[in-house]
N, C-alpha and C positions, 0 to 999 in steps of 0.2 A: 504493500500500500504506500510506502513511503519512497518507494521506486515512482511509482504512478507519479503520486504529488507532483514530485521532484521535477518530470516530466511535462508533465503539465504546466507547474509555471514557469517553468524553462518557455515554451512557447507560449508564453502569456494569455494560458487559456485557464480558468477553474473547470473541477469538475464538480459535478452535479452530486445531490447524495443520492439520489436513485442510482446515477452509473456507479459510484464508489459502492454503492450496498450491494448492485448487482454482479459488480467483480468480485467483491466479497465472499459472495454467499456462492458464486459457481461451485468453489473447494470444497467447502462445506457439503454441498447438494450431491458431490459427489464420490464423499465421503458414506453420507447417513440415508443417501436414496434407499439402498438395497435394505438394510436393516427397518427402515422406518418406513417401509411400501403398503400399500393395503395387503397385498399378496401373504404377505409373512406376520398382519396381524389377525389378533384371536376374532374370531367373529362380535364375542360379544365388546369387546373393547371398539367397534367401530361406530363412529356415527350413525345413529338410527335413519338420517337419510340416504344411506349408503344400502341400503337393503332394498330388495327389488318394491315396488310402487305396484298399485293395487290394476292399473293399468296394466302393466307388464302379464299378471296373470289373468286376466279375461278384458283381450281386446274390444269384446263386445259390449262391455257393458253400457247401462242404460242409465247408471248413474247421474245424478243433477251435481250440477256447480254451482256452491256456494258463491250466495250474493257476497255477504262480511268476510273480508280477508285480513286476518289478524296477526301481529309478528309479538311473540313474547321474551321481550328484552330482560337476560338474565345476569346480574351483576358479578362482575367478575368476583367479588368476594366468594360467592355462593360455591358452593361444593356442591358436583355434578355428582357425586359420591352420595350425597344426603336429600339430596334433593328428587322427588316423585317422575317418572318420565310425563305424567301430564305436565310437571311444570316445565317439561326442559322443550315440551312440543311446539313445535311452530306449524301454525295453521298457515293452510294455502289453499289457493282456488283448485281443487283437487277433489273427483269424485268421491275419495273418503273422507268419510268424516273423520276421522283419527288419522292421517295421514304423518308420518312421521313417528310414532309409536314402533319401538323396536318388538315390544313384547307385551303380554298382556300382564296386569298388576299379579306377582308374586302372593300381596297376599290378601283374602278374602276380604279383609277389613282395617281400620289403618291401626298400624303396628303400636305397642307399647310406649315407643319411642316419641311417636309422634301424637299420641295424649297427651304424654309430662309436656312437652312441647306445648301444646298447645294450653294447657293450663297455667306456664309460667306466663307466654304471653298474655294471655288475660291477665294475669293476675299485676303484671310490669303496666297495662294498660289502662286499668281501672285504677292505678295511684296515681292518680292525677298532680295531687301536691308534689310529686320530684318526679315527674314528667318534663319534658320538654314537646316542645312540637317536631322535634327532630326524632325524638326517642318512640311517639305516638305512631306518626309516619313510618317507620322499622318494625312497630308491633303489631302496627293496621296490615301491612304486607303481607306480615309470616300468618297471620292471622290468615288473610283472603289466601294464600298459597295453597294451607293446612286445607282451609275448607273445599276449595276447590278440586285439590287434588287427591281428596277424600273422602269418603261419606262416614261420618262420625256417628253411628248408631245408637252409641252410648248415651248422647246426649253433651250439650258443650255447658263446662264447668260453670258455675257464679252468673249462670247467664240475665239475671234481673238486676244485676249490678253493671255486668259489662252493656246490653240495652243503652240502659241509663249513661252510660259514658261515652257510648258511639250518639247518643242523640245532642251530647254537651258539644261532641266534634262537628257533628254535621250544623249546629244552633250555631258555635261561637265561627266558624270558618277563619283557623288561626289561621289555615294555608290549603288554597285549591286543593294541592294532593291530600292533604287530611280531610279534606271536607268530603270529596271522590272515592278516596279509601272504606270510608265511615260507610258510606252508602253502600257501595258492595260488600260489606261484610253484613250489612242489615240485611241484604237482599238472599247474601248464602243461608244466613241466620236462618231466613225465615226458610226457606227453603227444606234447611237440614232437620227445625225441631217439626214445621207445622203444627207451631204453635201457637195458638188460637188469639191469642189476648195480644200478638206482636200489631196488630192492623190498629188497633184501635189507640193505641201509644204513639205510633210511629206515624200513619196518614196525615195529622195536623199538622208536623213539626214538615214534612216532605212537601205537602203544597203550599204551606210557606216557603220553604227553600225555593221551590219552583218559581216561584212568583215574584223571589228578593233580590237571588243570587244574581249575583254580575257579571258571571259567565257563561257564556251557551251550554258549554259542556258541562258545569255543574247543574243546569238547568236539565240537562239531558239524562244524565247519572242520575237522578231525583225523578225524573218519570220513568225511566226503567225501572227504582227502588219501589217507587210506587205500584208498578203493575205487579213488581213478585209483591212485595206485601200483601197487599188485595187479595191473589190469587190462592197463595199458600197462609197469607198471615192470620185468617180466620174470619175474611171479610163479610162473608154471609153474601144472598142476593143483592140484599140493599145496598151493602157498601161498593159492589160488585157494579149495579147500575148508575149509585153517584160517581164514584170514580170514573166513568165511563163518558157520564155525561161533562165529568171536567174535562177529561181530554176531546172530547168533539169536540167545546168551545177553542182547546187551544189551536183546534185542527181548523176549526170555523172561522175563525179570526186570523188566519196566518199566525200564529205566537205571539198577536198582540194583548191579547186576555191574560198573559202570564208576561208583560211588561221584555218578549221578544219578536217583536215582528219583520217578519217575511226571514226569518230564521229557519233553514232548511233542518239545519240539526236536530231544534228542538221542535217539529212537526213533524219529522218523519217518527222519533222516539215517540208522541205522542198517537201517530199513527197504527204503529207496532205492537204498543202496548193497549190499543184499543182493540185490535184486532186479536190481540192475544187473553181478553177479561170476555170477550164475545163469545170465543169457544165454550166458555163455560156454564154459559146461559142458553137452557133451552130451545126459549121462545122469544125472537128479537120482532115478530111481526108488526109490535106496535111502532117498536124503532126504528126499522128499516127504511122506510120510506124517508126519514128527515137524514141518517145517515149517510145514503147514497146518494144524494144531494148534495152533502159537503163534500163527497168523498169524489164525485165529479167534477167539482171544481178545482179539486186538488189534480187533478191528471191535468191539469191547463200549466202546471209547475211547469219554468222551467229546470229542476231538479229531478236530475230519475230514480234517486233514492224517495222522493216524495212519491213521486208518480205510480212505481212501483206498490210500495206500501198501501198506496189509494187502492191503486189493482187490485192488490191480493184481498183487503178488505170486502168489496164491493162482490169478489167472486166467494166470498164466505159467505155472505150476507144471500145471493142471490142460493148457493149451495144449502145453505138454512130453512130456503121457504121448501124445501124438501122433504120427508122424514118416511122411515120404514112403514111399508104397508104395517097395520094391524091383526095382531091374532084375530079372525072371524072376522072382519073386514073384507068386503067386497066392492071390486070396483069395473068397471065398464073398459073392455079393451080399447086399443087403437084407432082413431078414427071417429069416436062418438061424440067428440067437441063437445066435451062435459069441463073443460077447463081444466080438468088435471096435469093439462101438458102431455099429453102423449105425443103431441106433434109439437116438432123441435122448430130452432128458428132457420135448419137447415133444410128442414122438411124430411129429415130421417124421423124414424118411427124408435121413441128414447126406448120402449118396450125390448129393443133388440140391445141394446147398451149392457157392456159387459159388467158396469156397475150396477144396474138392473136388475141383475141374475144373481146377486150373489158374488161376484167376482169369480163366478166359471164355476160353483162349489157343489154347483146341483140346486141348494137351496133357494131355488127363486122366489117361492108366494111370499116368505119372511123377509127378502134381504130388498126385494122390488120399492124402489122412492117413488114416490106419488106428492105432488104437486099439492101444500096446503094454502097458500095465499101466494098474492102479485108483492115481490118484492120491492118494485119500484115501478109508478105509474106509466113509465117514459120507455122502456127497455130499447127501443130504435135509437135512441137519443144515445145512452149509453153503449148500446154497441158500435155504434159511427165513432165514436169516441176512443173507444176499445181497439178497434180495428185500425185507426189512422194510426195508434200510436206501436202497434203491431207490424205495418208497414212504414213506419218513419222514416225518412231520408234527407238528404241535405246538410249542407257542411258547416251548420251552424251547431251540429253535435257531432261529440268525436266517436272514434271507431267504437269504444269500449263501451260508451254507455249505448250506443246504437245497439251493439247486439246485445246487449242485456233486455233493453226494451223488448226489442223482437221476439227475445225466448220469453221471456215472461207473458206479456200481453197475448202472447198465440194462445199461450195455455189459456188464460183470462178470460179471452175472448170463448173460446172452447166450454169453456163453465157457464159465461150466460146465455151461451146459446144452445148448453141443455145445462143445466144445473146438475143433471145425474152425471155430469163427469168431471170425474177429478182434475187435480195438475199434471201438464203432460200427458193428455190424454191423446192416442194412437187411435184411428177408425181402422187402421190395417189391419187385413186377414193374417188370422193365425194358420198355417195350412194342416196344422195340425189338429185345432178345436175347431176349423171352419169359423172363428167368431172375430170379433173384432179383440186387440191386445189389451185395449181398456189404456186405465191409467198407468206410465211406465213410469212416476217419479219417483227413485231408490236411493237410498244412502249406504255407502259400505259402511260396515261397522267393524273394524278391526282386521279385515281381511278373510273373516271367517264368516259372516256371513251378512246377510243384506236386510233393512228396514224399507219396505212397501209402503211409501204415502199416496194413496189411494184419494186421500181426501185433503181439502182444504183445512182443515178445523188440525189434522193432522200435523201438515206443514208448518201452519203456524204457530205450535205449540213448539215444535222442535226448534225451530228460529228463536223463541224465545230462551226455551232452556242452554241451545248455544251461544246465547248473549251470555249470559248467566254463568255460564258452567264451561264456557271456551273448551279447552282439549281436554279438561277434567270429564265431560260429558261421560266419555267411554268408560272415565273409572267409576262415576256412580252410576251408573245401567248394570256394570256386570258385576259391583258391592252391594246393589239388591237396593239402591237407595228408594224407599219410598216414596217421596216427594215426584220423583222424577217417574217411576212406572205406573203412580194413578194418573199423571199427566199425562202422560205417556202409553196407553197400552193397548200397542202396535206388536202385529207376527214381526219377527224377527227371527229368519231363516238360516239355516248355514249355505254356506256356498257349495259346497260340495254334494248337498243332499243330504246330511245326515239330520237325525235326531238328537235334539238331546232331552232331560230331564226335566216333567212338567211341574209347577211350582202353583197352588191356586192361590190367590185371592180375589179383589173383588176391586174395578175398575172404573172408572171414574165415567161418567157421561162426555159422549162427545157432540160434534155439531151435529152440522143437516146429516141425516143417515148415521151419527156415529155413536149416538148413545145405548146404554144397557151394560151390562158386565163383559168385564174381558181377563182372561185370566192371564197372568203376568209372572213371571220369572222370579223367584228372589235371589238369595244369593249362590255364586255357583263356583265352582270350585276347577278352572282349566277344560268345563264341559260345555257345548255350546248351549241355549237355552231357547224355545219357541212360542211366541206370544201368542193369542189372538186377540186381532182389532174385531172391536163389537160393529 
């Protein structure tokens, strides 16, 4: 190197430190290649994205691509050694949902280690008096880490004390990240106990932050807190359809009702989380109609995360005024223009629709949707609407959001012009069932086998709990997390075909067509497990 220098100012040139590092390290490189190659390390010591992609083994797949694409920045402090591979995952626009998971959690439930763990931080976090806001920030972390990349079945330590001190953080807002922190840990919180009395503590203090906070993003993090609270925190109908009606206002008003307006951030959150308090409620008939209204206007955004969110709503909503034929209920086939919809806005006959039948099951008199009210008075209006933004073009939008639009609104579109079919719904022949393929929208789930969102009320449930639960998703589904399988209780297949071990409980209601029981998985031990969607 001091040949080089020497060299160099001799002809009164510097060198650069990229060339000097780059002569450097040649020696080096080829010294340590052969020793330090992938070739000659252990399998397990490699990067988990070094391992074949769920692509790679079934070119075919019919897998969806996530809208949210999230990267999880891990502090160089942190020990890869200590640390859960949910945390260590990095999410990508990748038909797995777990993409990047070397392997599936070791072990059923989270370890000895990571209790004390989590009981020290609470216990560092609730001493408020020798606290800092630096030290709060560090405990909030390990905190949301633990939860996320766990499901704590046990129950989480002091929890009417710790409450009370994530609501001091989220009220006093020493610092954005604490104040964001606080809120995702109320949201896992409510999540992990589903416990009943979190909604009624927590709602007032959240739609004041909503409505104070000076940051889009805090304002964001607080309507997402909001919606898991509600959902899991013990909100009942009622709080179920106030909250609801808050967030149309914020949707109604462009975010000016909550002191942000024409704020895509916090309208789309508000959107999301509307759609996501929806699935829960039966009967939206009375609501419907003022809903889709607002939710029209919003596809005039120009924002395709708004526009979007509007879509998927409006195709719940339309999917809603649907619901399972009746035991001993009878009704008048195809063609009698008795109003029940049997004629589509295609002019196909929905009676032949593979979601109709049962999804191929045989069971058709039970699983057949039947048409119980007009979800919205105007439905030509909204399909024109549906449809231009399905074909969009023009170079006032870039590549990226162009085909997001077009994949999505196809589907969209597809639902209100028969509501019996789901996202991603296919008319093509199967040449093996002769029938149509129905809905193909799938999640891989760990490589081992696939998630069937058939329905809208589906999808949007799962959108939420991946806000929520990011790459931890996969460890609480196969830790038996309750919270998430009443949410949640969807078949889930293997890929291979196989079986595994049926687990029963008892299922939570879905939307249009989804409610009644469904038996769900609980915890399982390296075997794959099979759900059914009701």
């Amino acid at each position: 190197m001091r040949d080089l220098r020497r060299q160099a100012l001799e002809s009164k040139k510097t060198v650069s430190r990229k060339a000097q590092s780059r002569e450097a390290s040649r020696t080096n490189s080829r010294v340590n290649s052969a020793p330090n190659s992938a070739h000659n390390s252990r399998p397990a010591s490699r990067n988990a994205s070094r391992y074949p992609s769920d692509d790679d083994e079934d070119g075919e797949s019919e897998s969806t691509t996530w809208r949210h694409v999230v990267s999880f920045t891990i502090p160089s402090s942190s020990s890869s050694a200590t640390m859960s591979p949910a945390a260590l995952l990095i999410v990508s626009a990748t038909p797995s949902i777990d993409d990047g998971f070397s392997a599936a959690n070791d072990e059923e439930s989270a370890p000895a280690e990571t209790l004390q763990d989590l009981s020290e931080v609470i216990r560092d976090f609730t001493d408020r008096k020798r606290s800092s806001v630096l030290s709060r920030e560090e405990n909030l972390t390990a905190y949301v880490r633990i939860l996320t990349s766990h499901y704590i079945d046990d129950g989480i330590p002091n929890f009417p004390d710790l409450l009370s001190s994530l609501i001091k953080s989220i009220r006093s807002g020493s610092s954005e990240k604490e104040t964001m922190l606080a809120l995702k840990a109320v949201s896992l919180s409510a999540l992990t106990l589903l416990d009943e009395s979190i909604y009624a503590r927590i709602a007032p203090v959240l739609k004041r932050t909503i409505t104070d906070a000076s940051s889009s993003a805090t304002k964001a993090a607080a309507i997402h807190c909001l919606g898991a609270s509600t959902y899991f925190g013990g909100a009942g109908e009622d709080g179920i359809f106030e909250q609801m009606t808050f967030l149309l206002e914020i949707v109604s008003s462009d975010g000016h009702h909550v002191n942000a307006g024409d704020d895509a951030t916090v309208v789309t959150a508000a959107l999301e989380e509307w759609g996501f308090l929806a699935t829960e409620v039966k009967d939206l008939e009375n609501e419907s109609e003022e809903a889709i209204e607002v939710f029209a206007e919003q596809l005039e955004s120009s924002e395709s995360s708004v526009q979007i969110a509007a879509g998927e709503n409006i195709a719940l909503l339309y999917e809603k005024s649907y619901s399972p034929l009746a035991e001993g209920e009878v009704i008048e086939e195809a063609g009698s223009g008795d109003g029940n919809g049997s004629s589509d806005a295609d002019g196909s006959d929905g009676f032949n629709d593979d979601d109709d039948r049962g999804g191929g099951n045989g069971n058709n008199q039970e699983k057949r949707l039947i048409k119980r009210y007009n979800p919205y008075h105007n439905t030509p209006r909204i399909l024109t609407q549906v449809n231009a933004l399905a074909h969009i073009s023009g170079r006032h939008i870039n590549k990226k959001s162009k085909r997001s639009l077009h994949a999505n609104f196809t589907s969209i579109l597809n639902t209100i012009s028969n509501p019996r079919r789901g996202p991603q719904y296919s008319k093509a022949i199967d040449n093996e069932t002769c029938r149509q393929y129905g809905s193909r929208k799938t999640v891989k789930i760990h490589r081992d086998s696939v998630m069937r969102l058939d329905r809208w009320w589906k999808w949007l449930r799962l959108a939420a709990l991946r806000r929520l639960l990011r790459g931890g998703f996969v460890s609480h589904y196969f830790e038996g997390d309750r919270g998430v399988l009443d949410c949640l209780p969807v078949m889930m297949r293997p890929v291979g075909g196989g079986r595994g071990k049926w687990a029963g409980a008892r299922g939570s209601g879905g939307g249009g067509g989804g409610g009644g029981e469904g038996k769900k998985g609980g915890r399982i031990g390296g075997e794959m497990m099979e759900m059914f969607s009701c």
